[in-house]
C-alpha positions in Angstrom: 153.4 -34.3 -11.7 154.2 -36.1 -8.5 157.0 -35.1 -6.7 158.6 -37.2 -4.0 159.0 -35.3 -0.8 162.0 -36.4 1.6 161.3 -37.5 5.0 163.0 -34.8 6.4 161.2 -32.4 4.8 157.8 -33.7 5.5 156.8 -31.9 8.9 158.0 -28.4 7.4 155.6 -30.0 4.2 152.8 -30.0 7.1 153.3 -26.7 8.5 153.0 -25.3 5.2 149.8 -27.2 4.2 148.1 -25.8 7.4 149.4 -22.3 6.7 147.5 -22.9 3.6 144.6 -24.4 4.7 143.8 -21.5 6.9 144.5 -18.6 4.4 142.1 -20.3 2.4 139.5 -20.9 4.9 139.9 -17.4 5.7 138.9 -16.4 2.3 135.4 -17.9 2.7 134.9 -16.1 6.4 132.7 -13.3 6.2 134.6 -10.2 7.3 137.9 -12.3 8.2 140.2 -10.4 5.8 139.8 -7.8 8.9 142.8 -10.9 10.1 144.6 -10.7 6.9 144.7 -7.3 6.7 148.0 -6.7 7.8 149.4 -9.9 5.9 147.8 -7.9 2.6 149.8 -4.4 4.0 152.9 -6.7 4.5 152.8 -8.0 1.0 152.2 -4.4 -0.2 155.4 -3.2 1.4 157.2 -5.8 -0.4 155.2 -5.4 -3.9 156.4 -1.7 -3.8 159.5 -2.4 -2.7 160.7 -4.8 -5.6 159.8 -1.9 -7.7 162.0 0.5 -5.4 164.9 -2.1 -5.4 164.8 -2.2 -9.3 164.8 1.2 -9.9 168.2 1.4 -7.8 169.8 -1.8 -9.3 168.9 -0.5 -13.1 170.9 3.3 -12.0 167.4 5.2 -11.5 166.6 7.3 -8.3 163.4 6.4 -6.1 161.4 9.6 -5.6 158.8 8.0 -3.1 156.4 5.2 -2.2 153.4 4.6 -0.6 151.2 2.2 0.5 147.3 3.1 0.5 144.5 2.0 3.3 143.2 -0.1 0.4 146.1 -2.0 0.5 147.5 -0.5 -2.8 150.9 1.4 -3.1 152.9 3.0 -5.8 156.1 4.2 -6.1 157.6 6.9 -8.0 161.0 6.6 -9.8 162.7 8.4 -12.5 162.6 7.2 -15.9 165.1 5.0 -17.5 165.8 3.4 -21.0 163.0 0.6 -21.9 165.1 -2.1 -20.4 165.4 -0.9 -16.7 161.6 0.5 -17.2 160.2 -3.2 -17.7 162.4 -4.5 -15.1 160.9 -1.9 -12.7 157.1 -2.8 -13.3 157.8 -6.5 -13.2 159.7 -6.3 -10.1 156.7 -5.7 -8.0 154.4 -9.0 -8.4 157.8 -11.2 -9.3 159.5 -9.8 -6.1 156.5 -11.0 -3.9 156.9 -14.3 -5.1 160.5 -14.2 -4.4 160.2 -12.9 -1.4 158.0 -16.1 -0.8 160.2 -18.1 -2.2 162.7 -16.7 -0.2 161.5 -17.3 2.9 160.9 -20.9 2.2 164.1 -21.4 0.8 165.0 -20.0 4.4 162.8 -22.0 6.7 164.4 -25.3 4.5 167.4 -24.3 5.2 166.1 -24.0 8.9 167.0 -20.9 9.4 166.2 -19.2 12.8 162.7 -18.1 12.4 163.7 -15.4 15.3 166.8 -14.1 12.6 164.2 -14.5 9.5 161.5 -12.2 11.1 164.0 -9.6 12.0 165.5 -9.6 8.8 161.7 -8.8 7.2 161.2 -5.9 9.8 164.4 -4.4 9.0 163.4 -4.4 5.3 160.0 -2.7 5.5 161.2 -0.1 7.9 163.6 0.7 5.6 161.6 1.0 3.4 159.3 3.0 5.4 161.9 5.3 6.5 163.8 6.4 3.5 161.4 5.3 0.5 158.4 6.4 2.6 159.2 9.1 4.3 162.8 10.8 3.7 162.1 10.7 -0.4 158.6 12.0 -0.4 160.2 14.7 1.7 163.2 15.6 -0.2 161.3 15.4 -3.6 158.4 16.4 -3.0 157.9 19.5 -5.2 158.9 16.5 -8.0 155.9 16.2 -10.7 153.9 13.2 -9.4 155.6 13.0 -6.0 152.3 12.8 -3.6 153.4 14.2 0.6 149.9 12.8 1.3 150.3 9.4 1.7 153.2 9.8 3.9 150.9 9.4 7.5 149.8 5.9 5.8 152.9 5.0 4.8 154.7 5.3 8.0 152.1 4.3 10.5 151.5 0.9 8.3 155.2 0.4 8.3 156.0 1.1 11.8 153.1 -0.9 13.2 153.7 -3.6 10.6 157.9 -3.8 11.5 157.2 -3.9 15.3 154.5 -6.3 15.0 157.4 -8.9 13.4 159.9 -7.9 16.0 157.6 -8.6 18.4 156.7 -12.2 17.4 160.5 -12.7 17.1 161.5 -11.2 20.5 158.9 -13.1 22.3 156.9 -15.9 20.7 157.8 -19.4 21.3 160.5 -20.8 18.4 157.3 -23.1 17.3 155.2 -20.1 17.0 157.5 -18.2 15.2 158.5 -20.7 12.7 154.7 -21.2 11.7 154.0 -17.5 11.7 157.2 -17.5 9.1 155.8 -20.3 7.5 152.1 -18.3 7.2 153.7 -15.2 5.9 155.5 -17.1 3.2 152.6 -18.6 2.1 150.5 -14.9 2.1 153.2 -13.5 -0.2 152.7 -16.2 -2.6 149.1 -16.7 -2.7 148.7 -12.7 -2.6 151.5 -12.7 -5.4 149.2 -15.0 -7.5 145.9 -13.9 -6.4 146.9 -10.2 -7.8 148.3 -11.0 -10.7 145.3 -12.7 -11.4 143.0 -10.0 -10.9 145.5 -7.9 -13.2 145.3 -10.5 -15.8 141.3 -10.0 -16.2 141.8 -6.3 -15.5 144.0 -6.2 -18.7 141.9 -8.3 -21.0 139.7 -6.4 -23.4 136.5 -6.3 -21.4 138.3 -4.9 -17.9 137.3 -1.6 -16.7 140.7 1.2 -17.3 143.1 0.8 -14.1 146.4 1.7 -14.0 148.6 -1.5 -13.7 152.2 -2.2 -14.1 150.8 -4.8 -16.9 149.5 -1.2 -18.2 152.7 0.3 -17.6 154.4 -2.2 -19.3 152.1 -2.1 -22.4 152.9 1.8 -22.4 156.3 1.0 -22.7 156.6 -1.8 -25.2 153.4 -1.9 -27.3 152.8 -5.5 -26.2 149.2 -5.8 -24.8 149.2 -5.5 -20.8 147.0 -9.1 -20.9 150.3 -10.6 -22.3 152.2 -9.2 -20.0 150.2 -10.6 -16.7 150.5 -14.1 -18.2 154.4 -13.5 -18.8 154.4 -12.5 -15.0 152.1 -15.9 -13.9 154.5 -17.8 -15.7 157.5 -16.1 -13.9 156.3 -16.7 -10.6 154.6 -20.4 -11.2 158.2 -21.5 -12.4 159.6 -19.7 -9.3 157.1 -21.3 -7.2 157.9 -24.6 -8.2 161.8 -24.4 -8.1 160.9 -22.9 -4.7 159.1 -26.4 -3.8 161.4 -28.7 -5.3 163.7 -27.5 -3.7 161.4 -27.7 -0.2 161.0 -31.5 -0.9 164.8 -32.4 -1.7 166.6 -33.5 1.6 168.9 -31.4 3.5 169.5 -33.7 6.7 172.0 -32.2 8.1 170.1 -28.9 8.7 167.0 -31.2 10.2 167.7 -30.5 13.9 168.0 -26.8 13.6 164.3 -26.0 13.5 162.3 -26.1 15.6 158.4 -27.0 13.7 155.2 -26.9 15.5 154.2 -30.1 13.2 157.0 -32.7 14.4 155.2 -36.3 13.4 156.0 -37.6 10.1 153.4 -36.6 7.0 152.2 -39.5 5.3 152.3 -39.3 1.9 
C-alpha cells in the first residue's frame, strides 16, 4: 500500500530510515548487541512497566518488578478479575509499541528532543525507584515477591535514566533528535521482534517458558499462540496509525526541530 509522505515530513522520514538501517545492520555484527544492550534494557523497563501501569489503572497493587542481566523482567501484581488480568499481560509487548509510537508521534509533532529524553528518564527512574526498589522492599515477605533482583534492577535503571539525561543536558539538538529517533525505532523493532519469538514459543512444538501469551492462556483457555498473533496484530495496526500519521503534514510545527537529515527525501 503506498502511502504518500508530505514534504515536510520527509527529512524526519530519513532520520528514521537510517535509525533503521543501523539497528538492522547491527543485528548481523558479530558481538554488536554488546551496543544494543542498553537499548534492549531500555525496552525492558518499558515492557515491565506497561504491565505495572495496568495493574494500577485496572485497581490492583504492584508488589515489585525487575529487570534481569538477560534482559528479561517480571513484575509481580495482585490478582484481579479476568478482565484487568488480560489487560495486565497484554500491556507489556502493546505498551512497547506505544511507547514507540509515542515517541514518534512526539518527534512529528517536533517536540524538543531535550524535553522527550527527560520525560523517558523520569519514567524508568520511577519505575526504578518505587516499582523496583520501594515495592520489593515493603512486600517482600509477599509469596512470589523476589528482594534478589533488586541490585539489577536499580543499577540498570539508574545507569540507564542518567545515560538519557545526559544526552539531553549535553548533546547537540541534531544528536539528540536522532538518538530519539533511534530509541523509537528499538522499542518498536524490539516490540515486534519479541513477540515474535513468543509466537513460536507458544506454538505446539516450543519448549515450556513462561510468557504473558502463557499467562493469558492460563487465564482464558484460549491457546497462548492465539494470543501472540492477537498482540502482532495490535501493535502492527498501532505501528501503522503511528506512520500515517508520521507522513501527514503538520507545517506549522516544521521549524521547531531541529533534524540531523535536513535535505529533502526523494521518494
Amino acid at each position: 500500500m503506498k502511502i504518500n509522505i508530505s514534504a515536510d515530513a520527509r527529512p524526519q522520514v530519513r532520520t528514521l530510515l537510517i535509525a533503521a538501517a543501523i539497528t538492522i545492520a547491527l543485528w548481523f555484527i558479530p558481538f554488536a548487541e554488546i551496543l544494543t544492550y542498553p537499548f534492549r534494557l531500555f525496552v525492558t523497563f518499558i515492557h515491565e512497566g506497561g504491565h505495572a501501569m495496568a495493574a494500577l489503572l485496572t485497581g490492583n497493587s504492584v508488589l515489585s518488578l525487575s529487570v534481569s542481566p538477560d534482559t528479561s523482567g517480571m513484575v509481580q501484581s495482585t490478582q484481579g478479575g479476568f478482565i484487568s488480568q488480560s489487560i495486565i499481560s497484554s500491556a507489556g509487548y502493546v505498551g512497547a509499541m506505544i511507547y514507540g509510537a509515542l515517541l514518534l508521534f512526539l518527534i512529528r509533532r517536533a517536540v524538543a528532543a531535550r524535553i522527550v529524553l527527560l520525560g523517558s528518564a523520569a519514567f524508568i527512574l520511577l519505575l526504578t525507584v518505587v516499582f523496583g526498589l520501594w515495592k520489593p522492599l515493603v512486600n517482600g515477605l509477599q509469596p512470589g515477591v523476589q528482594l534478589s533482583g533488586i541490585p539489577f534492577t536499580l543499577i540498570a535503571g539508574t545507569l540507564i535514566a542518567l545515560g538519557l539525561i545526559a544526552i539531553a543536558k549535553y548533546a547537540s539538538a541534531r544528536v539528540a533528535t536522532f538518538f530519539l529517533s533511534f530509541l523509537a525505532v528499538q522499542c518498536v523493532l524490539n516490540a515486534l521482534l519479541d513477540l515474535k519469538t513468543v509466537f513460536f514459543l507458544s506454538s505446539p512444538f516450543g519448549p515450556e517458558v513462561h510468557t504473558d501469551a502463557a499467562n493469558m492462556a492460563n487465564a482464558t483457555g484460549v491457546p497462548s499462540m492465539l494470543w501472540a498473533v492477537i498482540w502482532i496484530g495490535m501493535s502492527l495496526m498501532i505501528l501503522s496509525m503511528a506512520m500515517r500519521f508520521y507522513a501527514v503534514s503538520q507545517q506549522q510545527n516544521a521549524a521547531q526541530q531541529d533534524l540531523p537529515f535536513e535535505d529533502p527525501l526523494e521518494v
